[in-house]
N, C-alpha and C positions, 0 to 999 in steps of 0.2 A: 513439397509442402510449403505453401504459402502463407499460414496460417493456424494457429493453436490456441484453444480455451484449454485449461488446463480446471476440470470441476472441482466445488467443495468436498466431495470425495474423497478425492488426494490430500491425504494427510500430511505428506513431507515429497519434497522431491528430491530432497540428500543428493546431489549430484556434482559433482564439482565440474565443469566442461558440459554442462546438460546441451545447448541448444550450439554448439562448438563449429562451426562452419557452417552453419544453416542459411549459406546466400541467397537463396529463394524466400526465404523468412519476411515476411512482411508485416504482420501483428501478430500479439500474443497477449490473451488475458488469462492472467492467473487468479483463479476464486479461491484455488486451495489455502486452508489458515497455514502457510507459512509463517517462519519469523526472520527468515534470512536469504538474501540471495547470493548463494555462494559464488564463490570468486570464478573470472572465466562464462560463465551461464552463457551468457549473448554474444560473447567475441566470435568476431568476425561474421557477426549476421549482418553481410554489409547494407541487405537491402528493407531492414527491419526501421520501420516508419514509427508504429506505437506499438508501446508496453502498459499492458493497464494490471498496476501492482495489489494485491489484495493489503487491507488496512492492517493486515495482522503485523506487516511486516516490519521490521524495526533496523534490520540492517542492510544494507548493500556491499558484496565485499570487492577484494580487488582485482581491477579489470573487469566488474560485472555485466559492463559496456565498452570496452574496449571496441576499438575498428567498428564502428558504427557511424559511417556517414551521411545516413538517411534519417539521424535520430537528432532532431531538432527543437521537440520539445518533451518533457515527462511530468506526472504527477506523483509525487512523494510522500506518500501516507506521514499523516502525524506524528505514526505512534514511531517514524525512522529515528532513530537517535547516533546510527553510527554509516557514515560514508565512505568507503575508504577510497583515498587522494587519488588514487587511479580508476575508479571505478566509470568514471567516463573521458578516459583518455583517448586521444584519435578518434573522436565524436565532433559533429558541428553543432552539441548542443547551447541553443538559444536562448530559452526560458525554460525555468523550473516552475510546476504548479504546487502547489503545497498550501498549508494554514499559515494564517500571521500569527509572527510569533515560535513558528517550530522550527527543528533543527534543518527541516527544508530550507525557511529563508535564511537561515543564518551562513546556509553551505553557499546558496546561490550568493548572496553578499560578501562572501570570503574570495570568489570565485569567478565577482563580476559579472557573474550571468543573469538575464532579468530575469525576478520573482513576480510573477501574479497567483494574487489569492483566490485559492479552488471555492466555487461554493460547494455550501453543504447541501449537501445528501439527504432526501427525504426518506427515512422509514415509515414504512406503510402496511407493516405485517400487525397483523393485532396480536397474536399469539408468542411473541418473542421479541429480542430485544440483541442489538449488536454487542458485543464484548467490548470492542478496541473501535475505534476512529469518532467523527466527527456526522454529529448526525441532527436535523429538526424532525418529530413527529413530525407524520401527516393525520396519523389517527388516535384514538384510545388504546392501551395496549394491558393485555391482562394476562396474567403469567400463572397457571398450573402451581408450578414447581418454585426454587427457590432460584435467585440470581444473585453468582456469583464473579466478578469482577477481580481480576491479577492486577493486582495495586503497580504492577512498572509498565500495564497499559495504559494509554492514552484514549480516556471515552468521555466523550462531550456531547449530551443530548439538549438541544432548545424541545422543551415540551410541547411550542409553538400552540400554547391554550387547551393542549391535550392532557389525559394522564396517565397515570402509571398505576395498576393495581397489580400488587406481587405478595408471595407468601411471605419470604424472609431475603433478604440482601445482604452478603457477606464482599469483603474486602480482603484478598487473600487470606481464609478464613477466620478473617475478625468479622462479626458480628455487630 
């Protein structure tokens, strides 16, 4: 296997060692709403090039890229708040992508590794609206139902001159 999309589908992948020797590994996008990459996931994927992380995600744990020498650059969702110190040990990583200002740049600054800042992400769904990450509309957006938002995610929409019509809006169910 050279390759894996992991769908919104997949609720959790709870796996501690999931992708554990996988040398043929070359990319891997996870849509699943994760919030953690547990520890081990990627070691020793020696020939895994990109990782594209869903925004749910908020941790990386330890050794989550370990023995990774094809992994030279990554993007780290906003909503990351915890890296743990080995999580990219025995890696040639070069540049972190992330938002200014999050705990991405701060890990890449602690760390000596260069930060450049990801741009944002156009939503373009009229019917719904992301949870967790960094996002400009591209359109109007009208919501059915009510939208509710976990106060320890991270969600940043530029309206970009667009707007938002919604029944009701709660904040870890404050109102």
């Amino acid at each position: 296997m050279t390759s894996i999309v992991i769908p919104e589908t997949v609720k959790s992948l709870g796996t501690y060692s999931l992708f554990y020797n996988c040398s043929k590994l070359e990319s891997a996008v996870i849509d699943a709403p994760i919030t953690k990459l547990d520890s081990y996931c990627f070691n020793n994927c020696t020939s895994l090039k990109s990782v594209e992380l869903p925004e749910s995600v908020s941790s990386l744990g330890y050794y989550s890229f370990y023995n990774r020498p094809s992994l030279t650059s990554i993007y780290i969702p906003a909503n990351v708040r915890s890296i743990d110190g080995n999580a990219f040990r025995s890696t040639t990583l070069k540049t972190i992508v992330g938002h200014k200002g999050s705990y991405a740049e701060q890990y890449a600054v602690n760390n000596n590794i260069e930060f450049v800042e990801a741009e944002v992400k156009t939503w373009s769904k009229k019917d719904s609206l992301p949870t967790v990450g960094t996002y400009k509309l591209g359109c109007d957006v009208t919501l059915d139902g009510d939208l509710t938002v976990v106060k320890s995610n991270v969600l940043d929409i530029d309206l970009n001159g667009h707007k938002i019509t919604l029944g009701k809006f709660a904040v870890n169910g404050v109102n």
